[in-house]
C-alpha positions in Angstrom: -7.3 10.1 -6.5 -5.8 7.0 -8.4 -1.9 7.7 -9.0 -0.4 5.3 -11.7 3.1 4.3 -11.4 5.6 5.3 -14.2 8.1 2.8 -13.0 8.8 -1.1 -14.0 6.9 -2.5 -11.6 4.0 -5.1 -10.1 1.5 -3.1 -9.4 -0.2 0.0 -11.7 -0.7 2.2 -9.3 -3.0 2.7 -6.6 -5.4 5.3 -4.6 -5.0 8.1 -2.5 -8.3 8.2 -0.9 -9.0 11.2 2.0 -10.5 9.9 5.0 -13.2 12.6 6.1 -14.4 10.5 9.3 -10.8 10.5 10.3 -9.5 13.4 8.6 -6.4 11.2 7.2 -5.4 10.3 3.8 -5.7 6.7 3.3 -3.4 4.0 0.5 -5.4 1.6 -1.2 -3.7 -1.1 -3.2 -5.2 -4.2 -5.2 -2.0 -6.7 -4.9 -1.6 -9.9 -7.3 -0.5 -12.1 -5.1 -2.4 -15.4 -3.6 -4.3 -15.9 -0.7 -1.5 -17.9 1.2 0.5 -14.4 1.1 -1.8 -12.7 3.1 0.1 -13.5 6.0 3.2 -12.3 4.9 1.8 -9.3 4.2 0.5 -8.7 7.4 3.4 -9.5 8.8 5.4 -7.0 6.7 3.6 -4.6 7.8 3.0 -5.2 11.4 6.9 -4.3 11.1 6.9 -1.4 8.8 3.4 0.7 9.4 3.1 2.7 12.6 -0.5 2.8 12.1 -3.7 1.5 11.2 -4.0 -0.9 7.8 -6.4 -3.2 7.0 -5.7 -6.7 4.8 -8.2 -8.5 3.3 -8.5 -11.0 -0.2 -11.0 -10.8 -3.2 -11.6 -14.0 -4.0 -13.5 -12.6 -6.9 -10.9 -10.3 -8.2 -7.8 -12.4 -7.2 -6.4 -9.9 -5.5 -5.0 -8.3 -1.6 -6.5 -5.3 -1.2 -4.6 -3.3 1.6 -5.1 -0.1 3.2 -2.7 1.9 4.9 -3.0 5.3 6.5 -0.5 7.7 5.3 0.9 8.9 8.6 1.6 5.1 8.8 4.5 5.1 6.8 6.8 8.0 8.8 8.6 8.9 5.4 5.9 10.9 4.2 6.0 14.8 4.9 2.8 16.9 4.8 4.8 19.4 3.0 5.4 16.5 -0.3 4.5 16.7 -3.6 1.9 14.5 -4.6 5.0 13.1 -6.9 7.6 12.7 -3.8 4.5 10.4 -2.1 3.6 8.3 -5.3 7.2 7.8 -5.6 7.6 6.8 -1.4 4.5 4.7 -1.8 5.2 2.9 -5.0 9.1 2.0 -3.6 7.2 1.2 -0.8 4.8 -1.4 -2.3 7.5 -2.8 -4.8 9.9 -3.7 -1.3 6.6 -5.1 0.3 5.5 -7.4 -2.8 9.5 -8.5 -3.0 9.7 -9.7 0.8 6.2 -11.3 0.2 6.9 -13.5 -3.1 10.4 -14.7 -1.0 8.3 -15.8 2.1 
C-alpha cells in the first residue's frame, strides 16, 4: 500500500508492504540523498530501529532505498489507524533525513 504524505516534506511518501514469509508489515522508502549518506543512515538507525532493516543505494535511480519492519520502530501500536502510522512513519523519516543531511 503506497501512503503519500500530506505534509511539507522530503520525501512523497512511501510503502507499507505486508510480509507474508514473516508475517510482519514492512516500510519501504526511496531516499534522495547520495551514496556517501548511506552510512549515516545506517547509523541512525542502528540507534533508533529495534529490529531488522535493510540499506542499500540505486545507482540507477539515485536513490537509498530502506526497509524497516514496523515492530522496529516501538511507537507503532497494532491497534493504529493507518493515518496515526503514516503520520509516525513520515515524522519519523523527516528526523532521519534531517540528522543525515547534518552528518
Amino acid at each position: 500500500m503506497y501512503l503519500e504524505s500530506d505534509q511539507e516534506n522530503e520525501i512523497k511518501g512511501f510503502v507499507l508492504e505486508w510480509d507474508e514469509v514473516f508475517s510482519t508489515y514492512t516500510i519501504l522508502v526511496g531516499l534522495p540523498v547520495k551514496k556517501k549518506h548511506t552510512q549515516n543512515v545506517k547509523d541512525y538507525l542502528q540507534n533508533t530501529v529495534q529490529g531488522n532493516f535493510n540499506v542499500m543505494y540505486d545507482d540507477g535511480e539515485g536513490f537509498l532505498d530502506v526497509n524497516v519492519s514496523i515492530e522496529s520502530l516501538h511507537t507503532i501500536q497494532e491497534e493504529m489507524t493507518i493515518r496515526q502510522v503514516s503520520e509516525i512513519v513520515t515524522n519519523y523519516i523527516d528526523q532521519l533525513m534531517k540528522v543525515t543531511k547534518e552528518a
